[in-house]
BARO-460483 format. One line per field, with one value per residue (C-alpha): z negated, x, y negated; residue number from 1; chain. Coordinates in steps of 0.05 Angstrom, whole numbers, m for minus. Each point is the difference from the previous one (the first is absolute). Layout:
BEGIN
zz <- (Z, ...)
xx <- (X, ...)
yy <- (Y, ...)
pos <- (NUM, ...)
unit <- (A, ...)
//
This chain:
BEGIN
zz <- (212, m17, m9, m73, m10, m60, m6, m75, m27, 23, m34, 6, 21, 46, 37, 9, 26, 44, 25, 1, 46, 38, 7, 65, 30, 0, 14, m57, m67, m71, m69, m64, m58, m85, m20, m73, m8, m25, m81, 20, 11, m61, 44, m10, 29, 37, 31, 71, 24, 41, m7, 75, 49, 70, 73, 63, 65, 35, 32, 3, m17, m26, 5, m15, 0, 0, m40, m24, m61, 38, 60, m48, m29, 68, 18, m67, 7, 66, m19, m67, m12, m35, 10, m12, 2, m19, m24, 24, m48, 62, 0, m54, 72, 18, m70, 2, 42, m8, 43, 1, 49, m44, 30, 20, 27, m24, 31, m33, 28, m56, m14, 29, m13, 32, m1, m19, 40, m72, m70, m58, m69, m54, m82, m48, 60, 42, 67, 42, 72, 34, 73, 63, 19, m2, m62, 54, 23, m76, m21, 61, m25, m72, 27, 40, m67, 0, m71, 7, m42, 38, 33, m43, 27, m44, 39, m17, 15, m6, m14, 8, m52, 38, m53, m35, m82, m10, 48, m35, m62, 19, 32, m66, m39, 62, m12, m74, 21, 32, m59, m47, 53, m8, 70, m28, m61, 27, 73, 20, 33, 43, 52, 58, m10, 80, 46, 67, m12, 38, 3, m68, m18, m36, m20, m29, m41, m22, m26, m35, m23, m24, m50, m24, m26, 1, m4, 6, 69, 49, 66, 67, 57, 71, 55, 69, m8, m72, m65, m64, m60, m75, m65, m26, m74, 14, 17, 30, 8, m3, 11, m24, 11, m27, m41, 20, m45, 10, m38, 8, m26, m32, m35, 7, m48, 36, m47, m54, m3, m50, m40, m48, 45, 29, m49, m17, 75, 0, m63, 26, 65, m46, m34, 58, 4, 62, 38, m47, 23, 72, m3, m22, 49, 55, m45, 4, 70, 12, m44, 48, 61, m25, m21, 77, 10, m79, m24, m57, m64, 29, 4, m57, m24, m15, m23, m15, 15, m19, 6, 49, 9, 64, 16, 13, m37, m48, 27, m29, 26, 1, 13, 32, 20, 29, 31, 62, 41, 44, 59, m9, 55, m21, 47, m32, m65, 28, 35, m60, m45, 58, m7, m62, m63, m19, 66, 12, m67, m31, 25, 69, 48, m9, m32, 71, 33, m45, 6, 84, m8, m54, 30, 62, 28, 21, m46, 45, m37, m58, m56, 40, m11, 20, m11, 24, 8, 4, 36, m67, 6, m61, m4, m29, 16, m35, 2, 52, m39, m18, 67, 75, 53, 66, 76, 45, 64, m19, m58, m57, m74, m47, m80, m29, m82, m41, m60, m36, m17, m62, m33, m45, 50, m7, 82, m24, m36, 55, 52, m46, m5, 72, 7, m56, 47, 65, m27, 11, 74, 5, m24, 50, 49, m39, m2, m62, 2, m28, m50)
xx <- (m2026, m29, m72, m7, m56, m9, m27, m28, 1, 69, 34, 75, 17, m56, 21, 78, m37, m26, 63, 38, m47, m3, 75, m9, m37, 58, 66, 17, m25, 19, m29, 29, m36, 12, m27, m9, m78, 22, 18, 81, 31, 19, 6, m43, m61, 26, 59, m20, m58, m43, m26, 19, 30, 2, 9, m33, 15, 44, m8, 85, 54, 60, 74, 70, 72, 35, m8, m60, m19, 8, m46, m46, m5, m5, m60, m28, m9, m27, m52, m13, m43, 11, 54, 6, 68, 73, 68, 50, 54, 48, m21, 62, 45, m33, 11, 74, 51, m17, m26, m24, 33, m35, m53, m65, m53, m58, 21, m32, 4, 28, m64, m68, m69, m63, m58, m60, m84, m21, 26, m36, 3, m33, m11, m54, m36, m6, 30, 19, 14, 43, m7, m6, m54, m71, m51, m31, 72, 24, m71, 18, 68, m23, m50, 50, 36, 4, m16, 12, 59, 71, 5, 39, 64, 50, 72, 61, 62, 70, 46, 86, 36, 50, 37, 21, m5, 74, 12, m38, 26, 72, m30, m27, 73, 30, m48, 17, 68, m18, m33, 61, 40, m43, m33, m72, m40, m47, m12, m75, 20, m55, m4, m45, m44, m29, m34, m28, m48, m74, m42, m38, m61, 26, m63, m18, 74, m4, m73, 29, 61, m37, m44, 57, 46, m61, 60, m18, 48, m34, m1, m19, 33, m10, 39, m15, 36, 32, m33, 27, m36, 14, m14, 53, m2, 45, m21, 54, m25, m70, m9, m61, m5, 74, 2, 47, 5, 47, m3, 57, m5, 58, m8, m47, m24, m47, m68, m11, m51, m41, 1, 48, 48, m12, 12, 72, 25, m30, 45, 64, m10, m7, 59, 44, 60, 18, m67, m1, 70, m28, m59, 31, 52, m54, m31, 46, 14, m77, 14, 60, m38, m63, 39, 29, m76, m25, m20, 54, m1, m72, 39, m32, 6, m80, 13, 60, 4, m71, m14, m70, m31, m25, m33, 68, 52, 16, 43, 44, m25, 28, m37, 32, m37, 15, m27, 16, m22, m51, 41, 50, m26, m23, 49, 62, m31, 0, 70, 28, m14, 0, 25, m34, 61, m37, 14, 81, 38, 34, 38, m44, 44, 51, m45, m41, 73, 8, m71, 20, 60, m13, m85, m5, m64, m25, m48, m57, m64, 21, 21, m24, m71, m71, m53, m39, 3, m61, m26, 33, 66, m13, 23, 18, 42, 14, 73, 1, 17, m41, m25, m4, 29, m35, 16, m51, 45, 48, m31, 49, m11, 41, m9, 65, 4, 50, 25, 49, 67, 34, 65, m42, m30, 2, m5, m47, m44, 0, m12, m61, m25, m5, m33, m53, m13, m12, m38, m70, 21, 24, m59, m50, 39, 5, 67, 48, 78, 50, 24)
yy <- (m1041, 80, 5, 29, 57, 41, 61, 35, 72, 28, 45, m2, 80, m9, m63, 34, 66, m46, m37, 61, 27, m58, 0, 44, m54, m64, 6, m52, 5, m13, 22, m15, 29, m18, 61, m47, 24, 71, 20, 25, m70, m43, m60, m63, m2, m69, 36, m7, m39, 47, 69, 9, m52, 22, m21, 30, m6, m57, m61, m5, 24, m28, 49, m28, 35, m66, m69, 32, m48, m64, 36, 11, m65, m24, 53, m9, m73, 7, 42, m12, 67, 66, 44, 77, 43, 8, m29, 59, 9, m19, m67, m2, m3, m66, m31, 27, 22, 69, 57, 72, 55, 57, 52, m33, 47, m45, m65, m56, m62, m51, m39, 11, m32, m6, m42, 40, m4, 17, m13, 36, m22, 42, m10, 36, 26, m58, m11, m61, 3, m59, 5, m56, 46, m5, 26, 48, 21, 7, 39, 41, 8, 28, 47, 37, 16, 79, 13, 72, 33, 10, 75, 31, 24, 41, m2, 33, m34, 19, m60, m2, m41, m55, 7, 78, m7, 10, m63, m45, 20, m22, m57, m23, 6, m35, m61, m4, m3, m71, m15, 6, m33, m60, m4, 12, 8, 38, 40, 24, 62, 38, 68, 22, 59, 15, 34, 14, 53, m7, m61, m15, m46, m50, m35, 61, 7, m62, 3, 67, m49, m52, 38, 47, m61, m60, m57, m71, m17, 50, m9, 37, m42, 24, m39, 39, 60, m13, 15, m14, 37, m34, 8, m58, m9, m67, m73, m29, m76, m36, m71, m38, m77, m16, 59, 54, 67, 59, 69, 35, 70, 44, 57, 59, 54, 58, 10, 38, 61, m30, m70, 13, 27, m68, m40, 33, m9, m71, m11, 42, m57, m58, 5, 30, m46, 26, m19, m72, m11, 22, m57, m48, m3, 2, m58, m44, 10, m19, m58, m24, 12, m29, m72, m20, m21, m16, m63, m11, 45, 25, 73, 42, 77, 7, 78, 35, 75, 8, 81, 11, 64, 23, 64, 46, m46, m52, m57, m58, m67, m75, m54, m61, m59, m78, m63, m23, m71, 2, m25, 73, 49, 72, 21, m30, 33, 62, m6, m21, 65, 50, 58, 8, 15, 53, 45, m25, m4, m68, m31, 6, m12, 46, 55, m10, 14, 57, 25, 4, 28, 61, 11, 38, m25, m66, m21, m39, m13, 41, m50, m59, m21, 4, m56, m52, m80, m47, m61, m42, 31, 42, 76, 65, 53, 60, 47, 47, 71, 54, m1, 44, m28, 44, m25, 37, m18, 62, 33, m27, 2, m39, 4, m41, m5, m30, m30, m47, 22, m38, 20, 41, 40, 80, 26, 62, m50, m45, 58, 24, m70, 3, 63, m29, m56, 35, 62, m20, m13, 55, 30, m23, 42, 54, m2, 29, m33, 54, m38)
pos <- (1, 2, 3, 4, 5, 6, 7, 8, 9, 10, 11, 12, 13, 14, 15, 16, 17, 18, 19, 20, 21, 22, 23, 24, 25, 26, 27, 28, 29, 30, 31, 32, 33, 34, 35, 36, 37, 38, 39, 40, 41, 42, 43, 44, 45, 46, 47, 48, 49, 50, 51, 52, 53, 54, 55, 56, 57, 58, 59, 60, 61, 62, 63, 64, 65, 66, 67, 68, 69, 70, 71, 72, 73, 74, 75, 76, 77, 78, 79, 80, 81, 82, 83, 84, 85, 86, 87, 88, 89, 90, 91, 92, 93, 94, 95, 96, 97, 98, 99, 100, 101, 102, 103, 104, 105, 106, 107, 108, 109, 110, 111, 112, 113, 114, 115, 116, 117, 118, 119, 120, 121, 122, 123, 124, 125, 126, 127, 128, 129, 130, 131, 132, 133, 134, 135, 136, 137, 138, 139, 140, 141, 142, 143, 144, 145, 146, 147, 148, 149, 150, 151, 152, 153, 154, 155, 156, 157, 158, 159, 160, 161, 162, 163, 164, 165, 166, 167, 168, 169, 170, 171, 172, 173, 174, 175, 176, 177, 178, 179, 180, 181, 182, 183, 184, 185, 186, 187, 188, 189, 190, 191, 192, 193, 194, 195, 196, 197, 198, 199, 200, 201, 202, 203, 204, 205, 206, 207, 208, 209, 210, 211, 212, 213, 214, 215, 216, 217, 218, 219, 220, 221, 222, 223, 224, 225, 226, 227, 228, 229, 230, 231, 232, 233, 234, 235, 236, 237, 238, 239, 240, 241, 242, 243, 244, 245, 246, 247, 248, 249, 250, 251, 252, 253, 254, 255, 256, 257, 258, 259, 260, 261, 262, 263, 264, 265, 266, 267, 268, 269, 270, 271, 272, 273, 274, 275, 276, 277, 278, 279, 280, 281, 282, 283, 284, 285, 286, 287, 288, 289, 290, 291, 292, 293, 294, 295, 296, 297, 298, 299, 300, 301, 302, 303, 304, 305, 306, 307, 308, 309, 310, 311, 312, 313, 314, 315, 316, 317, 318, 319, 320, 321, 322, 323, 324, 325, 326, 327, 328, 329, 330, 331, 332, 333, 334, 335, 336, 337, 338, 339, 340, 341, 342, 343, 344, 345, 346, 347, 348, 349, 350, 351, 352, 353, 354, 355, 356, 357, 358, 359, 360, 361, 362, 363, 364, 365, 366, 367, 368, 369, 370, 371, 372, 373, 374, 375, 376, 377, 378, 379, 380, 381, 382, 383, 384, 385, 386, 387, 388, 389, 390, 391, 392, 393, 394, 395, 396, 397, 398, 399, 400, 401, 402, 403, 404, 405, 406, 407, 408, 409, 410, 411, 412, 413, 414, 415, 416, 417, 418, 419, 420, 421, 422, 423, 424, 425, 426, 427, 428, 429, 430, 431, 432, 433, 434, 435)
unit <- (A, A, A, A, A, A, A, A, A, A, A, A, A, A, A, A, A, A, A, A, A, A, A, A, A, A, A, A, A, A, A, A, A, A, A, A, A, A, A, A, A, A, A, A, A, A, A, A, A, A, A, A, A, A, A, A, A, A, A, A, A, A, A, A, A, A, A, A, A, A, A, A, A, A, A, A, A, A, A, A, A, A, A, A, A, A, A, A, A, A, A, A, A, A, A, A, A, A, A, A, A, A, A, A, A, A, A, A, A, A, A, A, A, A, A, A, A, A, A, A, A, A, A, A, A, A, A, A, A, A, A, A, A, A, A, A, A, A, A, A, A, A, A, A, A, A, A, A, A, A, A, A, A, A, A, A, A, A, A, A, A, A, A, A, A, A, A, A, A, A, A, A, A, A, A, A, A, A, A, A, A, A, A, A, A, A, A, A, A, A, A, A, A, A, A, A, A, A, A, A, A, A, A, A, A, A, A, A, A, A, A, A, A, A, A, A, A, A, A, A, A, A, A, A, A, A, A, A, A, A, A, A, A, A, A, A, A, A, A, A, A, A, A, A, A, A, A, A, A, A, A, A, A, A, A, A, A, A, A, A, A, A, A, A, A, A, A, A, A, A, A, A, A, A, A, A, A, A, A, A, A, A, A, A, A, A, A, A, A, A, A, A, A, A, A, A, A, A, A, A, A, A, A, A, A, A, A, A, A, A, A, A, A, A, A, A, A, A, A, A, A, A, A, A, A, A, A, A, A, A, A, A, A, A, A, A, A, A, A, A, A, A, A, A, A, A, A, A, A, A, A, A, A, A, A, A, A, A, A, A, A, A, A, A, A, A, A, A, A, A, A, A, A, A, A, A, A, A, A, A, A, A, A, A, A, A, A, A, A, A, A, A, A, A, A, A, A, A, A, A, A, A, A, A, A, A, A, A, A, A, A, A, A, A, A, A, A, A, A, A, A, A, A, A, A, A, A, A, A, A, A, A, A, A, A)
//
């Protein structure tokens, strides 16, 4: 078992400085932050559990590309600790006979974890530190924390679309020709904005991302030579005892200028039948996926496109909850509902054959999930979008956005909606898309 110490007085911006910094140090490293302390998120207060969760260093390492879920129930049970990393969207090719010949220059292997020297678990100030080491080693540990703000590092970067505006504009009427044929409902269509411009910081971008769009899913992951930067808005699953939740979101409104403004857009979302029509497709997809491990009639809608407001949009939210027996593995929860609805379409097979077939790109991490497991088997993982994908190894950045296309989908709208989406990380490179 970890040796539990806890440490008073530390304020959350200060303690990420501090990881971020520390980042340079270990070649494995995970923080996830809530960002739920600050006055721009409507969220409850109980949302997410800690102010910051985070994992330092490793003590091993856990990488899959085939029969991933049963390896890591295998490696989980084994070890029985806490685990830090990613579900890769392509993990759908293990579930079903599916697979990806699209342009990969991030390659992301299909699930990775590690098993961290240090986990760090802070709320209202106070910090707990899990570790096998000693209370010297661990005091040691927290006074090498550098403090100091990031270097600032302004860096302009030039990104090529994957996929030219007029292209994806067709592409969006030739997916709502499936849907009046009757092979979907609904298709989560996304494109690759990339680039291989000089090396950046990316503890210092995603410090900069983080307090430009505060959401409650962010997460700097660095995994040797891969970093992924994001500011997810989404939970995709959390597990709690034999609790499991899922919050798909559909349907996004940018903010207004001032409260008013607010309130009309929040309204214009909340009675948008396209994105209600949207959600509750996704909904009851969640709902099917959720009931192959449920106790019976446990399956519940807790909150029905509820609108939240987060610091640069306001977004349509379903709450879907269910029991399961103690004897089901986290792993079979997880298999079950992965790829989350939310980023393929209903139904999800064929929208994930569709979503290969019209998408250029191989998606990776982006729309798979980043999160953590502990020593009980509990977790929670967020969506992978709003989010940088950067490989050091050859210099590669990847910023993918996306959106659900419905019968009632206009292509402009849907194009702006992505551009809404993927401004502010665009921004942090100082980087203007022709629109």
């Amino acid at each position: 078992m970890r040796n539990v110490y806890t440490y008073n007085d530390f304020k959350k911006v200060d303690l990420l400085k501090a990881l971020l910094n520390f980042s340079n140090k270990k070649e494995y490293i995970s923080v996830l932050v809530s960002n739920l302390d600050g006055k721009e998120s409507s969220l409850p207060k109980d949302y997410i559990n800690y102010d910051i969760i985070a994992g330092i260093g490793k003590s091993d390492v856990f990488i899959s590309n085939h029969d991933s879920f049963e390896k890591l129930k295998i490696f989980y049970k084994n070890k029985r600790d806490w685990l830090f990393g990613y579900l890769s969207y392509d993990l759908k090719n293990e579930i079903e006979d599916l697979n990806s010949d699209n342009i990969d220059n991030f390659n992301a292997d299909n699930m990775s974890f590690f098993i961290p020297e240090y986990v760090l678990l802070l709320k209202n100030d106070q910090l707990q530190i899990e570790t096998y080491h000693s209370k010297y080693k661990c005091d040691k540990f927290v006074r090498e924390l550098d403090f100091s703000n990031l270097l600032h590092s302004v860096v302009d970067v030039e990104f090529s679309r994957r996929v030219d505006k007029e292209v994806y504009l067709q592409t969006v009427n030739k997916i709502k020709t499936h849907i009046q044929r009757g092979d979907i409902y609904e298709l989560n269509y996304c494109q690759e904005f990339y680039s291989n411009e000089p090396k950046i910081l990316p503890e210092v971008i995603f410090f900069e991302l983080n307090e430009l769009m505060q959401t409650p899913f962010s997460s700097f992951l660095k995994l040797k030579d891969k970093y992924i930067l994001s500011v997810s808005p989404e939970r995709f699953l959390r597990k709690k005892g034999n609790h499991v939740l899922s919050q798909p979101i559909k349907g996004t409104k940018k903010r207004g200028i001032n409260k008013s403004e607010d309130k009309i857009l929040i309204n214009e979302l909340n009675i948008s039948q396209k994105d209600i029509s949207e959600n509750i497709m996704i909904a009851d997809l969640v709902r099917n996926d959720l009931s192959i491990n449920a106790t019976k009639e446990s399956v519940n809608v807790d909150e029905l496109c509820k609108v939240y407001t987060f610091k640069k949009v306001h977004q349509m939210i379903t709450s879907i909850s269910c029991e399961i027996d103690s004897e089901i593995s986290f792993t079979d929860v997880l298999k079950a509902t992965f790829p989350m609805g939310s980023m393929t379409g209903a139904p999800k097979l064929r929208a994930m054959e569709l979503i290969d077939y019209y998408e250029n790109f191989k998606r990776g991490i982006f729309s798979g999930s980043i999160g953590y497991i502990n020593p009980k088997g509990d977790f929670d993982f967020n969506v992978v979008i709003r989010t940088i994908l950067y490989n050091l190894a050859n210099n590669y950045i990847s910023i993918s956005v996306g959106g659900a296309i419905t019968i009632q989908s206009n292509p402009y709208e849907e194009y702006e909606e992505c551009i809404v989406k993927a401004k502010p990380l665009f921004d942090v490179f100082n980087f203007k898309i022709d629109d």
